[in-house]
NULUMKOL-194597 format. One record per atom (N, C-alpha, C): residue in three letters; x negated, y, z. Coordinates in steps of 0.2 Angstrom, whole numbers, plus 5000, padded with zeros to 4 digits. Layout:
<sites>
ALAXYZ/...
</sites>
This chain:
<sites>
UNK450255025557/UNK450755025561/UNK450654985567/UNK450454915567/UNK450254885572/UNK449654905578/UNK449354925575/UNK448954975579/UNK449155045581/UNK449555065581/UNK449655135583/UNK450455115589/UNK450955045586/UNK451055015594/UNK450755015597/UNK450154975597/UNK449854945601/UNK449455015606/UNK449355055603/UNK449255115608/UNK449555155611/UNK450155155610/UNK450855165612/UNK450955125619/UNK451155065615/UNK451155025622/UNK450555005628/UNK449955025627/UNK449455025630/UNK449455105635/UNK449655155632/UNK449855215636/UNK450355215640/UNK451055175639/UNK451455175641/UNK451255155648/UNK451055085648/UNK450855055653/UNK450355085657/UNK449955105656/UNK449455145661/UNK449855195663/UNK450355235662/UNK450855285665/UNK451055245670/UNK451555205668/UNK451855175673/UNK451655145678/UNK450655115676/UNK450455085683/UNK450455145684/UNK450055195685/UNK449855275688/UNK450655275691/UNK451155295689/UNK451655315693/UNK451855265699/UNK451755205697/UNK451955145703/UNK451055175710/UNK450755185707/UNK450155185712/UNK450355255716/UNK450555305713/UNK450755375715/UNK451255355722/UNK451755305718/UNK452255285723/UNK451955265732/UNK451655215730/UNK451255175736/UNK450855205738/UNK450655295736/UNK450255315744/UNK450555345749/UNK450155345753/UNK450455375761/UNK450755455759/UNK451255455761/UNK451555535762/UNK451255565767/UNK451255645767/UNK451155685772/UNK450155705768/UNK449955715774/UNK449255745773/UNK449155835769/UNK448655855770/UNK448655925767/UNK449455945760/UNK449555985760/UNK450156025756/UNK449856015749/UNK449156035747/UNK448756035741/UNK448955965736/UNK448855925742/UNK448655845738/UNK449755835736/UNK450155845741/UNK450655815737/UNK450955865733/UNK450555935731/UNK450955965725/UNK450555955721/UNK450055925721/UNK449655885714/UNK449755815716/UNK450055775720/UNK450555725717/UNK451355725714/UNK451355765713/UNK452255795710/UNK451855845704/UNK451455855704/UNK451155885696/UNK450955825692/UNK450555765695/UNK450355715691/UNK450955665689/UNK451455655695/UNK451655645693/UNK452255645687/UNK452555705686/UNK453055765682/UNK452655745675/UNK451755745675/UNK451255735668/UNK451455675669/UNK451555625669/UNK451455545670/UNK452255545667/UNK452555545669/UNK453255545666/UNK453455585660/UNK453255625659/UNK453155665649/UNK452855635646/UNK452355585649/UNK451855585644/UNK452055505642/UNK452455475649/UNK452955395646/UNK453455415641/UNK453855465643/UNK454555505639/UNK454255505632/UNK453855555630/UNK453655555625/UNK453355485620/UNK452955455625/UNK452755395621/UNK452955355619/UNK453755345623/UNK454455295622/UNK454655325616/UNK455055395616/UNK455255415609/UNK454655415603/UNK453855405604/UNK453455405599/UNK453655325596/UNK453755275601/UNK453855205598/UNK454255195596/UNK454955215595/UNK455555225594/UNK455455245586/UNK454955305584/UNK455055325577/UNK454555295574/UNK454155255577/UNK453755215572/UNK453755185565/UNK454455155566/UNK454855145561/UNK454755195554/UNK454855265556/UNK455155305552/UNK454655355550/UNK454055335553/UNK453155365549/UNK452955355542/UNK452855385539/UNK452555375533/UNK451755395535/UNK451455335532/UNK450655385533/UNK450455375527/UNK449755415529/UNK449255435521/UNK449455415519/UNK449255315519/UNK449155255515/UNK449655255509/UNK450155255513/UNK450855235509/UNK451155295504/UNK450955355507/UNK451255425505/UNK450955415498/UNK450255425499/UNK449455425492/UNK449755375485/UNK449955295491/UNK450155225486/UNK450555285479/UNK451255295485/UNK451855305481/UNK451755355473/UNK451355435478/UNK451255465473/UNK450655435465/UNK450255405467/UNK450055365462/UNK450355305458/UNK450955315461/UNK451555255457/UNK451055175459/UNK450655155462/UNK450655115465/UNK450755055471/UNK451455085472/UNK451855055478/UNK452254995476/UNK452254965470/UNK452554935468/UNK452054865464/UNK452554805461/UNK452154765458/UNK451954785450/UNK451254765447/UNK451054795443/UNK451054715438/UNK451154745431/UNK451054655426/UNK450754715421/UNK450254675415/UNK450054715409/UNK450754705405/UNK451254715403/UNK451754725401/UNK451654795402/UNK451854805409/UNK452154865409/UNK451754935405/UNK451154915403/UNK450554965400/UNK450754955394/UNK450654905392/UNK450754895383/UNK451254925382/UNK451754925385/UNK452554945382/UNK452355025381/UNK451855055386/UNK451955135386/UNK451555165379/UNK451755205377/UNK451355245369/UNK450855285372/UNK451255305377/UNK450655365380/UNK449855355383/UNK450055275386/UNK449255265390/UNK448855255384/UNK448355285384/UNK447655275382/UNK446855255386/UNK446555235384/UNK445855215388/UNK445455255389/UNK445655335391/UNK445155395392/UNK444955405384/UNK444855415378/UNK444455425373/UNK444955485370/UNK444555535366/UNK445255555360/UNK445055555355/UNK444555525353/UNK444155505347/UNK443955445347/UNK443955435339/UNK443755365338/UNK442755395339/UNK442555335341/UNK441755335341/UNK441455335333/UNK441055405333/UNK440855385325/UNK441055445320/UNK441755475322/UNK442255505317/UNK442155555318/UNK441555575321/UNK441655675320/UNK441455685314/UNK441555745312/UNK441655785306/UNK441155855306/UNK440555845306/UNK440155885306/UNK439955915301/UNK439955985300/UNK439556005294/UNK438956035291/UNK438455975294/UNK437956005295/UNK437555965289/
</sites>
């Protein structure tokens, strides 16, 4: 989660230098250039919008890591208690070593 602010806030920042830089150039010149300054600009500002509502939800991401824990009932604190008490765990075996019954 720390990292994926930190990328957030790193994007953000680079929009809003871009959009401060866009500000401070000279107006007028060929027609091309300032409808691709009002195109970068219009991208530069989606692209802050969005990454402000992406830091805003951070909070409310579940990823892999956590999703994987849960369904392995791993997400929590574990004591040997809790395994003794179960009837059902076993150590992988279904047989005792030795005990087949061969008729040979």
């Amino acid at each position: 989660e720390k990292n994926e602010l930190a990328v957030v806030e790193a994007i953000s920042e680079v929009c809003e230098s871009a959009l401060e830089d866009l500000n401070q150039c000279p107006e007028g010149g060929p027609e091309v250039c300032t409808k691709l300054r009002e195109s970068e600009t219009k991208a530069l500002k989606r692209t802050l919008e969005f990454m402000l509502r992406e830091k805003e939800a951070l909070d409310l991401k579940e990823y892999y890591q956590e999703r994987r824990l849960k369904d392995l009932g791993l997400d929590s604190e574990w004591s040997p208690e809790d395994d003794m008490m179960d009837p059902d765990l076993n150590f992988g075996q279904t047989r005792q070593p030795g005990g087949a019954d061969y008729d040979w």
